[in-house]
TORPAKE-199680 format. One record per residue (C-alpha): x, y, z; residue number from 1; residue in three letters. Coordinates in Angstrom, 3 decimals. Last residue first. Example, Ala and Ser with C-alpha at 12.3 -4.5 7.8 and 13.67 -1.06 7.14 Angstrom:
# TORPAKE-199680
<node><X>13.670</X><Y>-1.060</Y><Z>7.140</Z><k>2</k><r>SER</r></node>
<node><X>12.300</X><Y>-4.500</Y><Z>7.800</Z><k>1</k><r>ALA</r></node>
This chain:
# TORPAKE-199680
<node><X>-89.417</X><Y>-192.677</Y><Z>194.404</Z><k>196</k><r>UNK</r></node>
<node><X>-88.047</X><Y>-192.665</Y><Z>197.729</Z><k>195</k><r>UNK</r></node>
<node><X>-89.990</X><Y>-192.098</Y><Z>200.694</Z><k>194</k><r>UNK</r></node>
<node><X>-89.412</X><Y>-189.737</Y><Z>203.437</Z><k>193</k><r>UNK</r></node>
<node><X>-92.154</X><Y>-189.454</Y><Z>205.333</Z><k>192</k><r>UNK</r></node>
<node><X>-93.892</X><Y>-186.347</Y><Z>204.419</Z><k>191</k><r>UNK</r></node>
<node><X>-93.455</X><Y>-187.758</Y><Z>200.790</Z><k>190</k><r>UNK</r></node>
<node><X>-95.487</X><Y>-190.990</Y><Z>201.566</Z><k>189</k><r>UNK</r></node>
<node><X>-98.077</X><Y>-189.103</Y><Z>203.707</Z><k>188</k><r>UNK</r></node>
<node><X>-98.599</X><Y>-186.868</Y><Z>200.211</Z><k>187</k><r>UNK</r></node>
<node><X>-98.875</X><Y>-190.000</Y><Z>197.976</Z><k>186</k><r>UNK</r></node>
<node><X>-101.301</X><Y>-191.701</Y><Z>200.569</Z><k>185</k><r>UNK</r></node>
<node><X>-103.249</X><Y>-188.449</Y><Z>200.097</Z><k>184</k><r>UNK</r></node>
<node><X>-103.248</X><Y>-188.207</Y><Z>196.976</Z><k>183</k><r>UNK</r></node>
<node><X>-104.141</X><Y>-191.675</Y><Z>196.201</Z><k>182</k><r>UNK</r></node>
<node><X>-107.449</X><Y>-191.079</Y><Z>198.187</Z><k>181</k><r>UNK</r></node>
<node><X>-107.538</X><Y>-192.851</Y><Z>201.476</Z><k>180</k><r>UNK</r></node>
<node><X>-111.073</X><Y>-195.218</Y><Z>202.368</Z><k>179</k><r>UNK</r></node>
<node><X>-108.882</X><Y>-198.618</Y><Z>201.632</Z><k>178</k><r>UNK</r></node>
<node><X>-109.810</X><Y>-200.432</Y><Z>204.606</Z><k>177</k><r>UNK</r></node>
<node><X>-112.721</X><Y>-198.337</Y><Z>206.399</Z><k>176</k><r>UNK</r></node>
<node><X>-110.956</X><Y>-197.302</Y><Z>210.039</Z><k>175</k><r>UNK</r></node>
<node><X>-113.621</X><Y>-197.776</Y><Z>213.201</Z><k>174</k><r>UNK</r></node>
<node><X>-111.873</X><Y>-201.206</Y><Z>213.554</Z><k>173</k><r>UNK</r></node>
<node><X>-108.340</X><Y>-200.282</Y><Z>213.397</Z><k>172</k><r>UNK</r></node>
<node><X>-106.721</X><Y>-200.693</Y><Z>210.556</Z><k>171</k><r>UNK</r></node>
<node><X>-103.252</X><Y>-202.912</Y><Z>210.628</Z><k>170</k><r>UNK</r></node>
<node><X>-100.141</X><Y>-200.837</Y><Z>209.044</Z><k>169</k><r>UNK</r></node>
<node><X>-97.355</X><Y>-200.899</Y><Z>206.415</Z><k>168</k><r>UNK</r></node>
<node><X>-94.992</X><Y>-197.924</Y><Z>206.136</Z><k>167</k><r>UNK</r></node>
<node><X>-93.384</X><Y>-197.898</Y><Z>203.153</Z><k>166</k><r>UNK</r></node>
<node><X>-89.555</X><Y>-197.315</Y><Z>202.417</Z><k>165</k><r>UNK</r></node>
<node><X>-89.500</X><Y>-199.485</Y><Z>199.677</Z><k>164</k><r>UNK</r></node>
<node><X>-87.211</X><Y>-202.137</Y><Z>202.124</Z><k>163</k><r>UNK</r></node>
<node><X>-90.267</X><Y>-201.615</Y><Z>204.740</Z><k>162</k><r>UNK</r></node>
<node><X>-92.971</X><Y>-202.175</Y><Z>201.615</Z><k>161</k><r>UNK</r></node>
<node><X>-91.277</X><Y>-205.900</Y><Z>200.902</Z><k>160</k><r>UNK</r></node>
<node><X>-91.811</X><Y>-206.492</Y><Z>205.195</Z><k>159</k><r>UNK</r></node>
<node><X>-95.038</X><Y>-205.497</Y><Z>205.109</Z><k>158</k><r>UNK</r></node>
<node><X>-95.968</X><Y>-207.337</Y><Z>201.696</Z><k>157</k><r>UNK</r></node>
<node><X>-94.367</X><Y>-210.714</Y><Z>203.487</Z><k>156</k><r>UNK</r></node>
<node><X>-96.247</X><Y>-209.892</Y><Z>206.684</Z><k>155</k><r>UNK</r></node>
<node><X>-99.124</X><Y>-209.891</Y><Z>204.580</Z><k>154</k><r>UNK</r></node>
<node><X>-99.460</X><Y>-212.698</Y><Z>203.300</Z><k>153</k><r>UNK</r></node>
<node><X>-98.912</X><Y>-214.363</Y><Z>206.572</Z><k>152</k><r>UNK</r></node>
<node><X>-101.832</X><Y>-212.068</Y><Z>207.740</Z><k>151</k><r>UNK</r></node>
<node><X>-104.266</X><Y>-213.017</Y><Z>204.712</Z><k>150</k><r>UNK</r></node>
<node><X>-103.612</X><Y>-216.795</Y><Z>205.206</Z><k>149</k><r>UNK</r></node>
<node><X>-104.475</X><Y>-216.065</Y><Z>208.599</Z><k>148</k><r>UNK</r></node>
<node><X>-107.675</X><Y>-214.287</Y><Z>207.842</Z><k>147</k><r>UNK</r></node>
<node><X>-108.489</X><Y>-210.904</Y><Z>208.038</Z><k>146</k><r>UNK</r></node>
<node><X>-111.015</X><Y>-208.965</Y><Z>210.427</Z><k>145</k><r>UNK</r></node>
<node><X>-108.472</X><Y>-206.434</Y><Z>211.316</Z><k>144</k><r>UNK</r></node>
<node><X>-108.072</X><Y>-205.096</Y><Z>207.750</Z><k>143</k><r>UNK</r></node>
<node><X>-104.385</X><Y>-205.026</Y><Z>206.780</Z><k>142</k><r>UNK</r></node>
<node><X>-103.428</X><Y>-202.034</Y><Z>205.270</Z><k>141</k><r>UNK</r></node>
<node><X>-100.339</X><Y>-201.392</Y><Z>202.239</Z><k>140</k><r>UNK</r></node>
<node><X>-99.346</X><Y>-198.321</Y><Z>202.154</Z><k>139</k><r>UNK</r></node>
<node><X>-96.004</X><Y>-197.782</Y><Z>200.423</Z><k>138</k><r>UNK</r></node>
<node><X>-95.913</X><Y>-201.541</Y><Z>198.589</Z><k>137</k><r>UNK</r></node>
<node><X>-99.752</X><Y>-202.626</Y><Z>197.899</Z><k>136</k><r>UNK</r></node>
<node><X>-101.822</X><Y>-199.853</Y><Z>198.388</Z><k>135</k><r>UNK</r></node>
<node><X>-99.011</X><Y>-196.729</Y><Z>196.921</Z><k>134</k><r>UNK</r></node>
<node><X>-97.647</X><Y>-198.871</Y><Z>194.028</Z><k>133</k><r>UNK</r></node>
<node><X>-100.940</X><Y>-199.817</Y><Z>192.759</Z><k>132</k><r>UNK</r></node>
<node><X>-102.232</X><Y>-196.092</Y><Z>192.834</Z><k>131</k><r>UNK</r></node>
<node><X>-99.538</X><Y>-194.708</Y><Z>191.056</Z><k>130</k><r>UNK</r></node>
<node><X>-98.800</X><Y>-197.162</Y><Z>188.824</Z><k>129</k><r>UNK</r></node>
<node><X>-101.916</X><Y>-197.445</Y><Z>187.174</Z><k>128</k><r>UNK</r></node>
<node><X>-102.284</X><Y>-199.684</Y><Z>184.072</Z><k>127</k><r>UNK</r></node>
<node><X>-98.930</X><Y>-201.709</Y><Z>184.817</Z><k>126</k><r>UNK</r></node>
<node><X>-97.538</X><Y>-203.803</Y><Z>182.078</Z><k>125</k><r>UNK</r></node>
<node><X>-95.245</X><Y>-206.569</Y><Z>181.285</Z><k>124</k><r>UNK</r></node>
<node><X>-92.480</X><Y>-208.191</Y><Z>178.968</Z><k>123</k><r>UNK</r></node>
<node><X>-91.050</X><Y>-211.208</Y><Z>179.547</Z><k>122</k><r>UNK</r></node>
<node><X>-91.358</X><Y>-212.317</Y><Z>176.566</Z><k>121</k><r>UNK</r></node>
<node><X>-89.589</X><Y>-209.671</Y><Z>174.662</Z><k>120</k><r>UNK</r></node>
<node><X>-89.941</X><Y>-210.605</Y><Z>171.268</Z><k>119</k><r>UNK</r></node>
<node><X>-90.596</X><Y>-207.604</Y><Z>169.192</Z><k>118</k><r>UNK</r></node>
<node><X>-94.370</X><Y>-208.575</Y><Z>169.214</Z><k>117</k><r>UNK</r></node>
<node><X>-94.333</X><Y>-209.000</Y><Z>172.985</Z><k>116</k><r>UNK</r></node>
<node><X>-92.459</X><Y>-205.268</Y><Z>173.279</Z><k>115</k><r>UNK</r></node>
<node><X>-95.007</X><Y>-204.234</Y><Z>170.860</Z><k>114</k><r>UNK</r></node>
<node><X>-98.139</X><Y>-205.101</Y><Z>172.916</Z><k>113</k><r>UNK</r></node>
<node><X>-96.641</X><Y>-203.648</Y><Z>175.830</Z><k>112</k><r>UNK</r></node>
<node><X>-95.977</X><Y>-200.341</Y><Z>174.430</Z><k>111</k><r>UNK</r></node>
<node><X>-99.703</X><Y>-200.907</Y><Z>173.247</Z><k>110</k><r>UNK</r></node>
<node><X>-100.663</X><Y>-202.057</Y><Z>177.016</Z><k>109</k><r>UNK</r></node>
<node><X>-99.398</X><Y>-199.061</Y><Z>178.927</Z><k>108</k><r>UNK</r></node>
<node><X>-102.462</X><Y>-196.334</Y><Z>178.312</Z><k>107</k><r>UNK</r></node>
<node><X>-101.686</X><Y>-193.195</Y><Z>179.706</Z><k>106</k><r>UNK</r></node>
<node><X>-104.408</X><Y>-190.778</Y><Z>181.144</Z><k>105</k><r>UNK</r></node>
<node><X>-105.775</X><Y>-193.234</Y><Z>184.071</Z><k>104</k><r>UNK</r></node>
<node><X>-102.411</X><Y>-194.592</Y><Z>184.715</Z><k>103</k><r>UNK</r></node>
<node><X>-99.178</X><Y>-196.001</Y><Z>183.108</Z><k>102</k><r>UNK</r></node>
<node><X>-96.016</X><Y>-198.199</Y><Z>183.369</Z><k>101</k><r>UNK</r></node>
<node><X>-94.261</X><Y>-200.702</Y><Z>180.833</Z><k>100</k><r>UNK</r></node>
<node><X>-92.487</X><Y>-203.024</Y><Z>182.587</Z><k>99</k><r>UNK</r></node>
<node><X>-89.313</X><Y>-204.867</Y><Z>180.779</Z><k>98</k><r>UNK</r></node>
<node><X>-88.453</X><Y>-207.653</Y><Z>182.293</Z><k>97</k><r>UNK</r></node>
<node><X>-84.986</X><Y>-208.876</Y><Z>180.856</Z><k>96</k><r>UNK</r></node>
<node><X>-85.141</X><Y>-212.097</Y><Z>178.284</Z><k>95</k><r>UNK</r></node>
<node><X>-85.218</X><Y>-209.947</Y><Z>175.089</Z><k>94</k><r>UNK</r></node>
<node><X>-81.210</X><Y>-208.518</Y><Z>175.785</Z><k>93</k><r>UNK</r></node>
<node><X>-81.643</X><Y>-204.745</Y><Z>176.277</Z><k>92</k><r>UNK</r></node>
<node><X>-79.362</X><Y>-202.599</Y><Z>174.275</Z><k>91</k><r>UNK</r></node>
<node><X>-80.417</X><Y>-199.725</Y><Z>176.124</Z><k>90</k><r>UNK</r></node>
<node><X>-81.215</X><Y>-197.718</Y><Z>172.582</Z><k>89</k><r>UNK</r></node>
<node><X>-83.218</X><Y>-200.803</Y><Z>171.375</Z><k>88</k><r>UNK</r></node>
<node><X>-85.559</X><Y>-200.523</Y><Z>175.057</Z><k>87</k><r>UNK</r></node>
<node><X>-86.089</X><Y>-196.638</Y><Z>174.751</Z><k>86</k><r>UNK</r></node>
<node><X>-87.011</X><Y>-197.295</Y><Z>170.573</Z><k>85</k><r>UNK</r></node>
<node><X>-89.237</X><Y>-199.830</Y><Z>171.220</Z><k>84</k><r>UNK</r></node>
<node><X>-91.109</X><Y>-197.964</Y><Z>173.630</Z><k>83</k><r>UNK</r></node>
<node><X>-91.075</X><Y>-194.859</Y><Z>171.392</Z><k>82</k><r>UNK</r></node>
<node><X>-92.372</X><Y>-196.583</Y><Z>168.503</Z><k>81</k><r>UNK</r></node>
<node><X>-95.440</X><Y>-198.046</Y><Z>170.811</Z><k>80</k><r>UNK</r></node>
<node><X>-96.224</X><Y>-194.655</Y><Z>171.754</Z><k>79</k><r>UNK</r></node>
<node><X>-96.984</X><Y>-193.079</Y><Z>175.416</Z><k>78</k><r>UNK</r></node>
<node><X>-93.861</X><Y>-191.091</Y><Z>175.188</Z><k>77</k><r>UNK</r></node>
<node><X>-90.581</X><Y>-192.759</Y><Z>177.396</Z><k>76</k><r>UNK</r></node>
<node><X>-90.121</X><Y>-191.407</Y><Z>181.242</Z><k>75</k><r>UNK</r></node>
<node><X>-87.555</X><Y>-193.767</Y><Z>182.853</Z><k>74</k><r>UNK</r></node>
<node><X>-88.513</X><Y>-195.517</Y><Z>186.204</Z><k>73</k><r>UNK</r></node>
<node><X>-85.379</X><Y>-196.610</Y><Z>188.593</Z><k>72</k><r>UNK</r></node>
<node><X>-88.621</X><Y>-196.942</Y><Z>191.448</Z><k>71</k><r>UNK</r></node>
<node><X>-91.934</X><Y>-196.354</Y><Z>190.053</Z><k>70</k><r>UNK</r></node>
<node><X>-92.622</X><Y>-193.236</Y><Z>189.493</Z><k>69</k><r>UNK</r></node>
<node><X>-94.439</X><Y>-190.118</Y><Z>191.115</Z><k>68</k><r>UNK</r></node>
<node><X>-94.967</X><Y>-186.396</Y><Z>191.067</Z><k>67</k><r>UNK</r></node>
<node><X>-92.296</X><Y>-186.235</Y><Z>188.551</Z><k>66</k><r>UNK</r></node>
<node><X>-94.000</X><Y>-188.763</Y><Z>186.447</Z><k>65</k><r>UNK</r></node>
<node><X>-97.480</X><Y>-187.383</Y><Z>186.554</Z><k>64</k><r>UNK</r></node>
<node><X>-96.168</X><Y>-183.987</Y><Z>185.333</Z><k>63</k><r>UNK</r></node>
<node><X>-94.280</X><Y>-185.465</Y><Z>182.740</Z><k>62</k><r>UNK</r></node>
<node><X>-96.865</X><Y>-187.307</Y><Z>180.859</Z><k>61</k><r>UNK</r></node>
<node><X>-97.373</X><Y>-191.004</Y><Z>182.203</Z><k>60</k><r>UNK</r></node>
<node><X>-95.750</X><Y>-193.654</Y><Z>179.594</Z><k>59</k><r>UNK</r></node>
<node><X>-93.538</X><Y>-194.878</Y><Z>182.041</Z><k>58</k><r>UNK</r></node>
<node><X>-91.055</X><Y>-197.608</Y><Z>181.412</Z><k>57</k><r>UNK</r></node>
<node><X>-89.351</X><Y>-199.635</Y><Z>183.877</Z><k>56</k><r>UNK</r></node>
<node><X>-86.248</X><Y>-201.922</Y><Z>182.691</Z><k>55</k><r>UNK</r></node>
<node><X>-85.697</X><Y>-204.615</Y><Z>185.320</Z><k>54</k><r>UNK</r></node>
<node><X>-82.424</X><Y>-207.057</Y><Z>185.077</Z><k>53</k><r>UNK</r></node>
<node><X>-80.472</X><Y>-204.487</Y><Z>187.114</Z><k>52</k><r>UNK</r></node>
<node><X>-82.850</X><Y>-204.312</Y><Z>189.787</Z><k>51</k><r>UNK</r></node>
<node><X>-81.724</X><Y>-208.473</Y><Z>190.768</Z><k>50</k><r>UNK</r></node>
<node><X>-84.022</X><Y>-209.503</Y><Z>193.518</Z><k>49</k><r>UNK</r></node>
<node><X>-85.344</X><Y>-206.407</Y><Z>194.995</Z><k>48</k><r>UNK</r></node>
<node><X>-86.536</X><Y>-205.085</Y><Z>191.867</Z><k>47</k><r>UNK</r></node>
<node><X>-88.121</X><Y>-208.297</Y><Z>191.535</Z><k>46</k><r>UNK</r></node>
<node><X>-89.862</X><Y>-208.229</Y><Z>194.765</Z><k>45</k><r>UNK</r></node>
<node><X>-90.900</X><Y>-204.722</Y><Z>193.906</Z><k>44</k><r>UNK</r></node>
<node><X>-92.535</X><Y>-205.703</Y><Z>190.683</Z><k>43</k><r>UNK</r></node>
<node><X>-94.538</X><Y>-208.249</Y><Z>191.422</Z><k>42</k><r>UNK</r></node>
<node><X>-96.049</X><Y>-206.628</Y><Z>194.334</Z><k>41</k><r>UNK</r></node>
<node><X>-96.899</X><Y>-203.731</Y><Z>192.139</Z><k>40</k><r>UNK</r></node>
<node><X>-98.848</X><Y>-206.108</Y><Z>190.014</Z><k>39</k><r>UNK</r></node>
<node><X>-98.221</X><Y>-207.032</Y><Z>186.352</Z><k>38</k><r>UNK</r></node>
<node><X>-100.607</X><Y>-207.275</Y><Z>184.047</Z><k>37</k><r>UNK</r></node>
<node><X>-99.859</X><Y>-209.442</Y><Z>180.691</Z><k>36</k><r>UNK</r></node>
<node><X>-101.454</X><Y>-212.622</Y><Z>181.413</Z><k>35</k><r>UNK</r></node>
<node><X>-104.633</X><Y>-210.751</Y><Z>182.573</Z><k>34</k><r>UNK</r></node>
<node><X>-105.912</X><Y>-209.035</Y><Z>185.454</Z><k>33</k><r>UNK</r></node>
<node><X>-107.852</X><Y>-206.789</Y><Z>183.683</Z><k>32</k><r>UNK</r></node>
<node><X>-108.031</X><Y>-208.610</Y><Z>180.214</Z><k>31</k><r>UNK</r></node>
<node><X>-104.811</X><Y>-207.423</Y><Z>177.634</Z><k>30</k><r>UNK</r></node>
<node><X>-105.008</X><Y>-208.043</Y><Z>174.054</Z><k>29</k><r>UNK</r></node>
<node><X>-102.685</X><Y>-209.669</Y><Z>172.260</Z><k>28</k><r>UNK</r></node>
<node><X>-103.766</X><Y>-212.721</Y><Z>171.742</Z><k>27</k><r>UNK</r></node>
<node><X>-106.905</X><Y>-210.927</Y><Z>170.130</Z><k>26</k><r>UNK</r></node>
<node><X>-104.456</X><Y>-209.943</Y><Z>167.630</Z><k>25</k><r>UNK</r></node>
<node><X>-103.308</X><Y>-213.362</Y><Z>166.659</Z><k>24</k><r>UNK</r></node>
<node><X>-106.851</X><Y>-214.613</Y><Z>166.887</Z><k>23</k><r>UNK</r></node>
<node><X>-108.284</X><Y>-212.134</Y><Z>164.702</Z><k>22</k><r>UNK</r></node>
<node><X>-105.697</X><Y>-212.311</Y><Z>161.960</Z><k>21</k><r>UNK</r></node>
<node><X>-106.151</X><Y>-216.220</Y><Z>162.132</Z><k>20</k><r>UNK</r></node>
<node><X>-109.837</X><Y>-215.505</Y><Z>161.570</Z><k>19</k><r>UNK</r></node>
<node><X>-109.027</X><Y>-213.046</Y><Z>158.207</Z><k>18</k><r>UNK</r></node>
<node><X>-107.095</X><Y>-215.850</Y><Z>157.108</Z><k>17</k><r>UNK</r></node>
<node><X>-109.367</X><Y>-218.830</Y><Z>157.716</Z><k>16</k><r>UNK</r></node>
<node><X>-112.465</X><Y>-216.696</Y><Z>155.902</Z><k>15</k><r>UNK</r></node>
<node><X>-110.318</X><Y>-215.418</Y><Z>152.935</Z><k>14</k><r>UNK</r></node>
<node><X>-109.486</X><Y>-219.421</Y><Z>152.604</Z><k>13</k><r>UNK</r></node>
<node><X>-113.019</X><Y>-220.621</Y><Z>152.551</Z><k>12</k><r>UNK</r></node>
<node><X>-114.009</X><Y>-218.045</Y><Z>149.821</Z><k>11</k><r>UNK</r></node>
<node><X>-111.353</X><Y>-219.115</Y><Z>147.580</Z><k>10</k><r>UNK</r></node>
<node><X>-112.123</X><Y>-222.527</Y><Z>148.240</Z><k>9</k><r>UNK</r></node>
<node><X>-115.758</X><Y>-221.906</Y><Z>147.287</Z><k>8</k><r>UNK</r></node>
<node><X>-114.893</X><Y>-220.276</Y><Z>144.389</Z><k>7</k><r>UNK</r></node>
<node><X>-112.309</X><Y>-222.650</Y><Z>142.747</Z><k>6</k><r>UNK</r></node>
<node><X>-115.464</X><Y>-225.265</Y><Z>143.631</Z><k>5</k><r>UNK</r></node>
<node><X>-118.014</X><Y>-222.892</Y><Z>141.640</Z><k>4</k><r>UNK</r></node>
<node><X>-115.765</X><Y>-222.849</Y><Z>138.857</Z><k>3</k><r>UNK</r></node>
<node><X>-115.403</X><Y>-226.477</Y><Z>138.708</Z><k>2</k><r>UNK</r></node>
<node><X>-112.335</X><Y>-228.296</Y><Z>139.287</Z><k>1</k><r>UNK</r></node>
């Protein structure tokens, strides 16, 4: 084999390894939306079906936690060492969902990330917990123009936010769908009565 050959080779095998680096870690990486993302609808009906197989996670700082959390929520620090070390201290077997919560200050997807590198394929995240679990489970609102696939929909979020406590409504005309701040949704929650 010539020199230049033994270099070429060389060259062509950097290249494949550095690329197989990049796709395993671009695997990885969350899209909006994406494999990983779970949505608050997800969540509650699995709650619902079997709690005791769901491990929540929030990386939120403690303010943000004890204004809200997810139902049976535990606060863990916003580090992927952390995350691993909440879910090895519960013994958890690698086929539970684990959820890792977060919002606009906490970043959920590297907890994630090492949960799915640890194993746990059923493993999940939540970039804003606060505002997902307040539209589509404590307050969710139908708009009056919506289809019929969109009302039978519905009626199965309605009835999922009544066992959350939630208080599902139709808008009425004049209302804008979705014109409520968080805060206020959060505070109308509280006034009422629901559990967090």
């Amino acid at each position: 084999m010539s020199r230049r050959g033994w270099s070429t080779n060389r060259v062509l095998a950097a290249v494949a390894g550095v690329l197989g680096v990049l796709a395993l870690v671009a695997g990885d990486t969350p899209t909006p939306g994406g494999p990983g993302e779970l949505s608050a609808l997800q969540l509650a009906e699995s709650l619902r079906a079997d709690a005791d197989d769901v491990i929540i996670l929030d990386v939120r700082d403690a303010l943000a936690f004890e204004e809200f959390h997810a139902p049976r929520a535990v606060i863990v620090e916003p580090t992927r060492s952390a995350v691993l070390a909440e879910i090895e201290a519960r013994s958890a077997a690698s086929d539970v969902l684990v959820v890792v919560t977060g919002g606009p200050a906490a970043d959920p997807r590297p907890g994630w990330i090492a949960l799915r590198r640890a194993g746990y394929a059923r493993a999940h995240y939540m970039p804003d917990v606060l505002t997902a679990w307040l539209d589509e489970i404590i307050s969710p609102v139908l708009s009056p123009d919506a289809s019929e696939s969109e009302r039978e929909a519905w009626r199965k979020q309605s009835e999922l936010s009544k066992y959350f406590g939630g208080f599902p409504r139709i808008a009425s005309r004049e209302e804008a769908v979705g014109g409520e701040t968080s805060a206020a949704k959060l505070r109308r929650a509280k006034r009422r009565g629901c559990a967090f």
